[in-house]
C-alpha positions in Angstrom: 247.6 102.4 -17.8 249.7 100.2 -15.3 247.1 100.9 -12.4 243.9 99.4 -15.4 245.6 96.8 -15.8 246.3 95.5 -12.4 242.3 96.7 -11.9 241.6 94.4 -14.9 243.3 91.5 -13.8 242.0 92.0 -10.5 238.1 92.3 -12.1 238.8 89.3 -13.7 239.6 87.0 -11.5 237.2 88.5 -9.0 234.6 87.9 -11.6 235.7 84.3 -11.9 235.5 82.9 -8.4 232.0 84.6 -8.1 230.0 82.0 -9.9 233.1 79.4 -9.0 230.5 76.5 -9.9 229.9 77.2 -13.3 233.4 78.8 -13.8 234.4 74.5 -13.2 232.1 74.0 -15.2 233.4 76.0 -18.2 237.2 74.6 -17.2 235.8 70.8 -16.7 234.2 71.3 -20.0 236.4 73.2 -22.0 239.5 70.2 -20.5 237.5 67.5 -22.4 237.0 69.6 -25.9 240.5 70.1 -25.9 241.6 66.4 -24.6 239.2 64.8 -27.4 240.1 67.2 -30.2 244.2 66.4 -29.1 243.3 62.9 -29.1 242.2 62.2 -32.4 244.4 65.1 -33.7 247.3 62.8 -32.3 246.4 59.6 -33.7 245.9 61.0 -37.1 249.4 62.4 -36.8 250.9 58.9 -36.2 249.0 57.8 -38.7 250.5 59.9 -41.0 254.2 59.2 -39.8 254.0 55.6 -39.1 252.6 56.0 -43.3 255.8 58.1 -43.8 257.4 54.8 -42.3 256.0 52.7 -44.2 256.6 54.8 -47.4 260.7 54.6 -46.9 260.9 50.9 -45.7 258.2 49.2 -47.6 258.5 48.3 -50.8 257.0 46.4 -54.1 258.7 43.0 -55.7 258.4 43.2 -59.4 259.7 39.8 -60.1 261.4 39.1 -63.7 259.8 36.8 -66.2 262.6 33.8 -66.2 262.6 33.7 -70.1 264.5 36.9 -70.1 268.2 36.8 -70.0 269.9 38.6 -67.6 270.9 41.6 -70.1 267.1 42.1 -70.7 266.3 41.7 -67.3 268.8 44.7 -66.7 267.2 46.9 -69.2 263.7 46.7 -68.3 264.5 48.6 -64.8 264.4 51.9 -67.5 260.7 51.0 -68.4 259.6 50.7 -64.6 261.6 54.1 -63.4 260.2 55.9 -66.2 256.5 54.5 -64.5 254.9 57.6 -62.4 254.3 57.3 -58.6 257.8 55.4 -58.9 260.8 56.4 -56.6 263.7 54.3 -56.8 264.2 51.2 -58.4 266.4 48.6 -57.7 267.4 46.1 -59.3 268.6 42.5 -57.4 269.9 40.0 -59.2 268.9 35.8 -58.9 272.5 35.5 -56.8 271.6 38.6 -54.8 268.0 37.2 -54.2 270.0 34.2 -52.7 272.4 35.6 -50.5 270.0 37.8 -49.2 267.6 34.4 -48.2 270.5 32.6 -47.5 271.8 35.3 -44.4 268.2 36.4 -43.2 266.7 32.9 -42.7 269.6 30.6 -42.5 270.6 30.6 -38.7 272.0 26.5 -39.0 273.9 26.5 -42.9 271.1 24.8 -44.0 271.1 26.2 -47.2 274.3 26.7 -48.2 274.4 24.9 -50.9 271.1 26.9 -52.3 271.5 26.9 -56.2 270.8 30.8 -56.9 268.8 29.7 -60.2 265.9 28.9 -58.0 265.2 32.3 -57.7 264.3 34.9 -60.0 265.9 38.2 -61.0 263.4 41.2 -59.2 263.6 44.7 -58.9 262.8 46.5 -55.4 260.4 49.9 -56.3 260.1 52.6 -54.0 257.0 54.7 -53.9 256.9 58.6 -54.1 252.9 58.3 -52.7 251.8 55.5 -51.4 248.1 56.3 -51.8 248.6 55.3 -55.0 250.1 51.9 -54.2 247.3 49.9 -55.8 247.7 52.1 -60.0 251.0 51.8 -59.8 250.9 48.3 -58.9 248.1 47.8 -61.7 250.8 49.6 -63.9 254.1 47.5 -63.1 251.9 44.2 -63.7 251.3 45.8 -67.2 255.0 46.3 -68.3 255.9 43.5 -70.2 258.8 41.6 -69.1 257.4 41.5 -65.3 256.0 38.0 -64.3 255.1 38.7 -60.9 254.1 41.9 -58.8 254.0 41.3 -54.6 253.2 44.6 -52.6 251.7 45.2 -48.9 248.5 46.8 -49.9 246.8 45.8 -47.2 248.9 47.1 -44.6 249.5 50.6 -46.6 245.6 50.9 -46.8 245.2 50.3 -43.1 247.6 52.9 -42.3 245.7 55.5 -44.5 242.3 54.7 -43.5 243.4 55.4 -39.7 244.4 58.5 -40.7 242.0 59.9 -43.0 239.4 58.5 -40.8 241.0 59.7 -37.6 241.6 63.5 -39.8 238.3 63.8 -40.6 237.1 63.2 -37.2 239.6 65.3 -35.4 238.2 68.3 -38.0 234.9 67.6 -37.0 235.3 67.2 -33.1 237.5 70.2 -33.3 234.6 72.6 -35.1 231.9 71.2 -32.6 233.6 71.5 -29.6 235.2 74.7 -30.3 231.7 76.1 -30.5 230.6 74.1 -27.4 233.4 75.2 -25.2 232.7 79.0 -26.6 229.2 78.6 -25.8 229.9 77.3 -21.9 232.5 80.0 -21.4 230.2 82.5 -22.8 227.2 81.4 -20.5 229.4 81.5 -17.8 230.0 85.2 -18.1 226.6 85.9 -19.1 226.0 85.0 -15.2 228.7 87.6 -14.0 227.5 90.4 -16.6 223.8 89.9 -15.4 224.6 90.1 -11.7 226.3 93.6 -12.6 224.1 94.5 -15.2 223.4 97.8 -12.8 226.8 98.7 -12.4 227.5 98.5 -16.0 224.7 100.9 -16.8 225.8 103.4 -14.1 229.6 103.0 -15.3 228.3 103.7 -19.1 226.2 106.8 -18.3 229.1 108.4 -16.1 231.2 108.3 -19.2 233.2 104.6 -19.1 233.9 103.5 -22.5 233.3 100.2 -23.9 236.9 99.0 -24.1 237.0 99.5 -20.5 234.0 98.0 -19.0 234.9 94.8 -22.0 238.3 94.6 -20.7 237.7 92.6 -16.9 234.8 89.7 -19.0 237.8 89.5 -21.5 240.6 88.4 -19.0 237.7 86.1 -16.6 237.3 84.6 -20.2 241.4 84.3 -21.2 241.8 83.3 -17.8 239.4 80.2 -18.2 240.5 79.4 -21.7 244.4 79.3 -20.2 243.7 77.0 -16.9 241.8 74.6 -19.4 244.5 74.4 -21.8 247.4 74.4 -19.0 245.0 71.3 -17.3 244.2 69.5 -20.7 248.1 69.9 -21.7 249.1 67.5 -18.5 246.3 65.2 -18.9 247.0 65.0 -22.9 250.9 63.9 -21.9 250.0 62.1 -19.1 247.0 59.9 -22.0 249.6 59.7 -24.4 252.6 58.5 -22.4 250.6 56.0 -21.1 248.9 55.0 -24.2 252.7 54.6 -26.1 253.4 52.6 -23.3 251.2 50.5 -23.6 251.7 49.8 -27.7 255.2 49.7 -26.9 254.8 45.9 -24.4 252.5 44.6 -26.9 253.5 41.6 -29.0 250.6 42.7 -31.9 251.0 46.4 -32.2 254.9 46.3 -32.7 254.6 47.3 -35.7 253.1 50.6 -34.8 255.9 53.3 -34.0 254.5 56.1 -31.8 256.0 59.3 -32.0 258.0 60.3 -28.7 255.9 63.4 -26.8 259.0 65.3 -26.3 259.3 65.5 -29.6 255.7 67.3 -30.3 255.2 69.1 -27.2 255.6 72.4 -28.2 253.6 72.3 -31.1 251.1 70.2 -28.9 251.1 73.4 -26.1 251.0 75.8 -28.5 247.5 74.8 -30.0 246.4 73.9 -27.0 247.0 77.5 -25.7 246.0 79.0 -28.6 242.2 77.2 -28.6 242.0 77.6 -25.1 242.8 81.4 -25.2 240.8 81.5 -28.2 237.8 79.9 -27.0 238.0 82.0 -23.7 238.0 85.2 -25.1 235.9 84.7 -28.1 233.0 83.2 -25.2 233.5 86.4 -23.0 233.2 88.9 -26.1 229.8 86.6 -27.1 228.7 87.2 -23.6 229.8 90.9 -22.9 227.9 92.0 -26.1 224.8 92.2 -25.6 225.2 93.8 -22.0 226.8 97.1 -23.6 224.0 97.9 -26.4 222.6 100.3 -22.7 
């Protein structure tokens, strides 16, 4: 068994270097599938966490209709907790509203003699989903007691349609190039099987099972789908380094957090090998099918 598989492994990469053009090619080919569908794959998952972000830290101002007293203004943060898609609600008081202004935007004691009853008493809602920002905004403006409603849709919305536009894509990409890097790998080896064609014939009539003749086009074809996802790995780290880099010097895309590679990495290199393999292997049994029906 040890002596096949060094005979194998020797078969395969024999039977790679013999058509070394289009073996590149597959590789070259193969690199880009895997760099595209990692790409988009990458920026949905931002997406989706710089959403998570925004989830925890954003939040919607129900202000209190000033007619209320401060007793009723308490009580109604039981209507908007009992209000579905809702969190957390806080409730912060006209003198809370104050001091809060007072030490965010008071750098020179401009305001510190700020009379609190300018402001109004407001309760800070968290979301459990912020998809559903906009009904459950609709449904605070309804409860009755709430004079005012101010919530970031806009940004919440952008975030989400980046992701669901950049998720659909990346399932897309992912089925199409999957099927194109399968078909290039399996073309390749097509070239290698029809050059031996002879040899195959003669090994099957002297009594050489399938398994054994399959098993050299396998490894050619793992050994493809491996340098292609070892390749596309560093160029993938290499993209996004240099692409949170450049997010992180710019004055307009602060906002944006971009999730540290180190962090993903392993879950990055473990779908990378896992198309890559796939891909290879699946293209080499494609291509070694037809060639044993002798």
């Amino acid at each position: 068994m040890k002596h096949n598989f060094t005979y194998f492994i020797r078969e395969g990469i024999r039977n790679m270097f013999s058509h070394g053009f289009m073996s590149f090619a597959a590789v070259g080919i193969t690199v880009a599938c895997l760099l595209i569908m990692g790409t988009f794959s990458l920026v949905a998952y931002n997406a989706n966490e710089n959403l998570k972000d925004l989830q925890r830290e954003n939040a919607i101002l129900a202000f209190v209709d000033e007619s209320l007293t401060d007793a009723e203004a308490k009580a109604l943060g039981a209507k908007l907790s009992s209000l579905s898609n809702v969190a957390e609600c806080t409730f912060v008081s006209r003198q809370e509203a104050r001091d809060n202004y007072v030490s965010q935007y008071d750098e020179d004691d401009l305001y510190a003699d700020l009379d609190a009853g300018i402001f109004r008493h407001r309760y800070v809602i968290h979301l459990t989903d912020m998809e559903r920002m906009g009904a459950t905004v609709a449904a605070i403006r309804q409860v009755e007691g709430v004079a005012k409603v101010r919530a970031d849709e806009d940004i919440s919305n952008g975030f989400m349609t980046v992701r669901n536009i950049a998720g659909v894509i990346s399932v897309a990409l992912i089925a199409v190039l999957l099927v194109v890097s399968a078909f290039i790998i399996s073309n390749t080896i097509k070239l290698t099987t029809f050059d031996r064609k002879d040899e195959i014939a003669i090994m099957k009539m002297v009594g050489a099972t399938d398994a054994f003749i399959r098993w050299p086009f396998v490894f050619e074809g793992l050994l493809l789908g491996l340098i292609s996802a070892l390749v596309s790995f560093g160029l993938q780290w290499l993209l996004y380094r240099a692409i949170a880099q450049g997010i992180s010097m710019s004055d307009t895309l602060q906002i944006l957090r971009v999730v540290s590679f180190e962090q993903i990495y392993r879950p990055v290199a473990a779908a990378f090998m896992a198309v890559g393999v796939g891909v290879g292997v699946g293209g080499s049994l494609m291509a070694i099918r037809r060639f044993l029906r002798v």
